[in-house]
N, C-alpha and C positions, 0 to 999 in steps of 0.2 A: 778049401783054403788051407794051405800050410802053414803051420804054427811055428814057424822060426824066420828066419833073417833070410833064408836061400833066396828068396821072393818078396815084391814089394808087397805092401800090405801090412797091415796089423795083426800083431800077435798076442798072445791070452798066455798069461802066468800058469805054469804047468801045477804049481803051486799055490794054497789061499791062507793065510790065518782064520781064526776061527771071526765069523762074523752074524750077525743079524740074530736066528735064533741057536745060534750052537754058543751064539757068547751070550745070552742070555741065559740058556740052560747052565752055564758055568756060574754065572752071578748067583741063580738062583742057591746052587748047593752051597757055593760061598757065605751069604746072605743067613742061607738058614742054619749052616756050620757053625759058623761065630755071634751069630746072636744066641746060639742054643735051642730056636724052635724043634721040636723032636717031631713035631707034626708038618710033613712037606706042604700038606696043602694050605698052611696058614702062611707060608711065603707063597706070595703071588705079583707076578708079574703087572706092572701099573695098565695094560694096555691089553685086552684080550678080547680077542673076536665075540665068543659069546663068555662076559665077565658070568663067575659063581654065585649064589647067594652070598650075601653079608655075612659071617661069623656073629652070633649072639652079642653080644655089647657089655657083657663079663670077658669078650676070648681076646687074646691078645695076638694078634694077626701083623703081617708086615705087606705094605705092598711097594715094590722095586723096581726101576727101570731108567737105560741112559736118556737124560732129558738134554745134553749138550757133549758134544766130541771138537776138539780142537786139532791140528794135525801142524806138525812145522811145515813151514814154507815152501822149503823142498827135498823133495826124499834125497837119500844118498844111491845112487849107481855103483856096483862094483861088480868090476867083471875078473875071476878069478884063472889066469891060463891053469892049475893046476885041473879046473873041471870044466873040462874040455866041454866048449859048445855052450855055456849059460853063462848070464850073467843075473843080478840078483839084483831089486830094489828095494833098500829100508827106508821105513818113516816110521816118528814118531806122533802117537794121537795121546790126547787127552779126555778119557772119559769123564762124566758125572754122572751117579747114580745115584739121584732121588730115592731116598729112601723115605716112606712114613710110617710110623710106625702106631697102633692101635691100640688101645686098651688099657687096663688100669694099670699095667706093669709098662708100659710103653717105652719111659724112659730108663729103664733097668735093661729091658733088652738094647736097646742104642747103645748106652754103657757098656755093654757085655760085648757086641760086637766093637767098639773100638778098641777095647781093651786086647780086646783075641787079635787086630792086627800088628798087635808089636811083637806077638810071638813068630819068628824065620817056620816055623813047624806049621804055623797053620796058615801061611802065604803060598804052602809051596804048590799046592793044585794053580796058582796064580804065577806064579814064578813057570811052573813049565809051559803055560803059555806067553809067553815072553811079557807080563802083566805085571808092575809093581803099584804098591799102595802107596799113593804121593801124602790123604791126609783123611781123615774122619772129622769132617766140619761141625762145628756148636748143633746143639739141638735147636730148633726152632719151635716154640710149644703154638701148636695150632689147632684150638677144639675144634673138632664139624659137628654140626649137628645131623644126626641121620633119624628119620621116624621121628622126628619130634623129642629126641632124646639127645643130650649132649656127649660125646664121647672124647676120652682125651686123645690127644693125637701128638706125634714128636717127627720133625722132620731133622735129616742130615742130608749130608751127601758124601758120597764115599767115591772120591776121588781118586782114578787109577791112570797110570803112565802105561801102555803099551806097543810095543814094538812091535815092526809086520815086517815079515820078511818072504818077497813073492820072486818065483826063479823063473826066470824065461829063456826058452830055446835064442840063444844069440850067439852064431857063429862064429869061431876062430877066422881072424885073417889069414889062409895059409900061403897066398901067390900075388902077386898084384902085378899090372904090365903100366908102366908109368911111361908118360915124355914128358922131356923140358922143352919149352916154346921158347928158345930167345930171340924170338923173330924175324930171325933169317934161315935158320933149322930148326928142325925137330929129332933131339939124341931120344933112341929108347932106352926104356931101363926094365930091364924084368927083377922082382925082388921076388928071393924067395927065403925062407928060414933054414 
């Protein structure tokens, strides 16, 4: 199957934004960045094939993940003559990222990370993938009980806007052989550039 326009069929973006677990590996360094965990493995992904043990019930742990993405209604098409043979599709999505956060410091670390995103310096791993932080939502104070123990627990959601931008092989028009039917002739027309 050929990947461009020369042939009927469908064609595949030569290009991808980051998606599924390569944007999830970004949340996670982000996550553990601005909240200040120094320990990776106390950020943890909400959803994992085989989950880890619990963290002790003194440790202050995060667990993170998109629970809803929203997308505009329709992307934008452009096709640039400058680069010759593609043309490009943007949309914008709207993530949410559940955040809950663990233990007796719960709400300090939430604190910590919304604070860290108003600084330009510590968005910019988020910025170069075309990612802005739209908002850092209230805490929601939600104990669980786990083992028969109560633990405190802090939910947000850390709301991010991202742009995708995928290039597909779509060839320049360079010749076309046209007629006008005014139904009694047929004149040709050859166009070329």
């Amino acid at each position: 199957m050929a990947n461009d326009t020369a042939a009927a069929g469908y064609i595949q973006p030569l290009s991808s934004p980051l998606n599924d677990e390569a944007l999830d590996d970004l949340l996670h360094d982000v996550v553990q960045q601005l909240a200040g965990f120094t320990d990776a493995t106390l950020v943890r992904p909400r959803v994992q094939v085989e989950p880890p043990v619990q963290p002790p019930f003194t440790t202050n742990w995060v667990a993170y993940g998109i629970v809803k993405t929203t997308q505009d209604t329709q992307g934008y098409e452009e096709h640039d003559p400058q680069l010759e043979g593609t043309s490009a599709v943007e949309r914008t999505y709207e993530h949410d990222v559940l955040m809950s956060f663990y233990g007796p410091n719960s709400s300090a670390y939430l604190e910590r990370l919304r604070d860290a995103t108003q600084l330009s310096q510590n968005r910019e791993a988020l910025f170069a993938q075309n990612i802005a932080v739209i908002e850092v939502t209230d805490g929601i104070f939600v104990p669980v009980q786990l083992k028969e123990k109560w633990v405190r627990r802090v939910d947000a959601t850390l709301r991010l806007r991202r742009k995708t931008h995928r290039v597909y092989n779509v060839l320049n028009l360079e010749s076309a052989h046209l007629g006008i039917d005014n139904e009694s002739y047929i004149t040709p027309i050859n166009v070329t550039p």
